[in-house]
C-alpha positions in Angstrom: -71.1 -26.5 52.4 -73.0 -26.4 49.1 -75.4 -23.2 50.3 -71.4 -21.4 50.5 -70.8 -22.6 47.1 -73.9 -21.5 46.0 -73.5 -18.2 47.3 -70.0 -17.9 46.5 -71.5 -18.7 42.5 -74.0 -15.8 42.9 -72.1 -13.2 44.5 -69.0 -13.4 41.6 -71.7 -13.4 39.2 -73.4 -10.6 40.1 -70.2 -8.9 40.5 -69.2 -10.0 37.1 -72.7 -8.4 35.3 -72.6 -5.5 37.3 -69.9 -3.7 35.7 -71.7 -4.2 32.3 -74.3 -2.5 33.2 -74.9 1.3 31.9 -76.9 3.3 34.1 -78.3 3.3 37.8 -81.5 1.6 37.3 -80.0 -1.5 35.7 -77.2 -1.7 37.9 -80.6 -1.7 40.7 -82.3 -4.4 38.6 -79.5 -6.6 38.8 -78.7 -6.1 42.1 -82.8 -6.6 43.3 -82.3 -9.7 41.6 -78.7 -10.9 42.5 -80.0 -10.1 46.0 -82.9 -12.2 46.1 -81.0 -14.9 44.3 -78.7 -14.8 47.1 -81.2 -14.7 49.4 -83.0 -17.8 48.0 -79.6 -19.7 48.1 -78.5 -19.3 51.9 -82.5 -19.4 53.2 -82.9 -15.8 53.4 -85.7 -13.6 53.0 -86.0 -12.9 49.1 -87.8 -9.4 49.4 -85.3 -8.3 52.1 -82.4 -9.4 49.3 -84.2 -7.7 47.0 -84.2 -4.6 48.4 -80.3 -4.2 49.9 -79.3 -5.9 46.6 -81.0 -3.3 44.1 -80.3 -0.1 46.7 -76.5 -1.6 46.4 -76.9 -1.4 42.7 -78.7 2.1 42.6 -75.6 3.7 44.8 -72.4 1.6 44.0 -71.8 4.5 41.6 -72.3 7.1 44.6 -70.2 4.9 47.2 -67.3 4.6 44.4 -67.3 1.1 44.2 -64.5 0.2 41.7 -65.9 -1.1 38.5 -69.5 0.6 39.3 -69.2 3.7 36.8 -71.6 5.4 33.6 
């Protein structure tokens, strides 16, 4: 149950910094490290969370993800 919270924390924090963010690459730095916080949390691998988190980041823009704009 706590590894859910835990991951419920991260997720709406991440989702809460990445519409502050003003261009591609930070919106990929945050996600790279949202995604290997994540990871870390639930027992993942941290470089696999690291990459799908900052490739998420890079292309929310391109996928029209609300909130995800320059």
């Amino acid at each position: 149950m706590q590894k859910l919270t835990t991951l419920s924390a991260a997720v709406a924090l991440v989702l809460a910094l990445g519409g502050c963010l003003q261009n591609d690459a930070q919106r990929g730095a945050a996600g790279a490290l949202g995604g290997a916080a994540i990871a870390g949390a639930t027992g993942g691998s941290m470089a696999t969370g690291a990459i799908i988190g900052g490739a998420a980041g890079v292309f929310c823009r391109d996928l029209n993800v609300p909130g995800c704009r320059n």
